[in-house]
C-alpha positions, 0 to 999 in steps of 0.5 A: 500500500505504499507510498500512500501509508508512508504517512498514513495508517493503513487503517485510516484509508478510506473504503468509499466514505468512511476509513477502514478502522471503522468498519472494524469497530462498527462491526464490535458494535454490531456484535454486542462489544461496547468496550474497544481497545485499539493497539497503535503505535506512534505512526498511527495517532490518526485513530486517535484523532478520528475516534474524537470530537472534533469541535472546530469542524462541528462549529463550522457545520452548525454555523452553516446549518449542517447539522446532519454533517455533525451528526455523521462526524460525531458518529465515530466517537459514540460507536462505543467506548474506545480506548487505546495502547501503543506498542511501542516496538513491533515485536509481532502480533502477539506482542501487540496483543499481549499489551492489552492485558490489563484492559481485558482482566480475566474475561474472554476477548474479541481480537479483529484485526485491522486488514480484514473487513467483513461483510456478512448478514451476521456479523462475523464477530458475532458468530464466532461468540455465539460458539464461544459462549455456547462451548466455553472455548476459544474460537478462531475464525477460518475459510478455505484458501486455496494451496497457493495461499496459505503460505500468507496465513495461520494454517490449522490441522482440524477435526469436523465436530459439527456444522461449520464448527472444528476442533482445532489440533495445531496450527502453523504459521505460513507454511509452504504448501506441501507442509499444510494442514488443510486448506482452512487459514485463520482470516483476523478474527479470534475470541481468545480465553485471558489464558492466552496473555500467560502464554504470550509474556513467555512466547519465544520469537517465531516466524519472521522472529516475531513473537506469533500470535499463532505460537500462543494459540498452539500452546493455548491448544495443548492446555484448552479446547481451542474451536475453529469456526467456518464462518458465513460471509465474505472477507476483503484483505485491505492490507493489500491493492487488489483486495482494497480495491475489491473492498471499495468496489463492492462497498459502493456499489452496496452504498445507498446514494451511489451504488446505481450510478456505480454501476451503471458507470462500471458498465460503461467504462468496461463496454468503452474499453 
């Protein structure tokens, strides 16, 4: 995504009208979350910024009788209680999850990671909960990939146990595709016992020598039931061109006020070429 993340957080690049982080948070929200934690670093304080009042655009937008204006820049700061922790070194995924220890205490914890954008009938979020809560267990949420890809994914070896639902054996972190378990990957969705952090503050560096948020839940496996749920939607990865631009593409074609013209406009462009 460079050179456009040199100075901006990936995170903070729009999919049609609003940034990305916020289909993240909106998609908590949808699934009964109202207390969120976003791990930054110091690249990364637009979040913070767009998840706040902003009273000098608001007063511009009241003087000048925009009120529904107001009402869309202030969304943002009343989807739920955010907060926010900095990882002050990029020691890998499961550092970054392992900072956010004293906000979860002892509860179970949803983990949506800011690359993938979900948009299904029920939110991802909260299907992988709705498991959870049923089996008392950890839940990763996991789709089919085809060999080519796995090695860019968290890789499970699974036993069917129901439905769309797997128990999960092992995991390995981007395998080549002779040394893969199956063909399911972890897509950035995790409901995560507060075992894990244990796990984590003693987790060796693994892949890419990092410590591995993958590593931690292998471990989390061998000590407690750990399920993998095929979950019911379609998943974009914005951390990459193609898959950015398929996330904007299908968002504003799904997008009230100009999804008709969208596709209309589509259409003739591809006919004029």
């Amino acid at each position: 995504m460079l050179p456009a993340t040199k100075t901006i957080p990936k995170e903070m690049l729009p999919i049609v009208d609003k940034p990305l982080i916020q289909y993240i948070v909106e998609e908590a929200v949808a699934s009964g979350i109202e207390d969120i934690l976003i791990v930054t670093s110091r690249a990364k304080s637009a979040m913070e910024d767009y998840f706040d009042y902003h009273p000098e655009l608001e007063d511009r937008l009241l003087k000048t009788g925009k009120h529904d204006e107001v009402t869309l820049v202030r969304g943002a700061a009343d989807l739920a209680n955010i907060q926010f922790v900095r990882q002050k070194e990029t020691l890998g995924l499961g550092h970054a999850i392992w900072r956010a220890k004293s906000f979860v205490g002892q509860e179970h914890f949803a983990v949506l990671l800011g690359d993938d954008i979900m948009h299904a009938d029920i939110p991802v979020t909260r299907q992988l909960i709705a498991v959870a809560q049923a089996c008392g267990t950890s839940v990763v949420g996991v789709q089919p990939v085809s060999m080519e890809d796995i090695p860019k994914y968290s890789n499970l070896k699974v036993q069917h146990m129901v439905d769309r639902i797997y128990d999960v054996e092992q995991i390995v972190e981007k395998p080549k595709p002779e040394r893969a378990y199956s063909k399911y990957a972890i897509l950035g969705r995790y409901i995560l016992s507060p075992a894990i952090f244990d796990i984590l503050e003693n987790q060796p560096a693994g892949y890419g020598r990092e410590i591995q948020l993958t590593d931690g839940i292998n471990t989390l496996c061998a000590q407690k039931r750990v399920l993998a749920v095929d979950f019911e939607g379609k998943r974009y990865d914005a951390g990459n061109l193609k898959g950015y631009m398929e996330a904007i593409i299908d968002h504003a074609l799904r997008h009230a006020e100009i999804g008709a013209w969208l596709r209309s406009f589509l259409i003739d462009k591809v006919n004029g070429f």
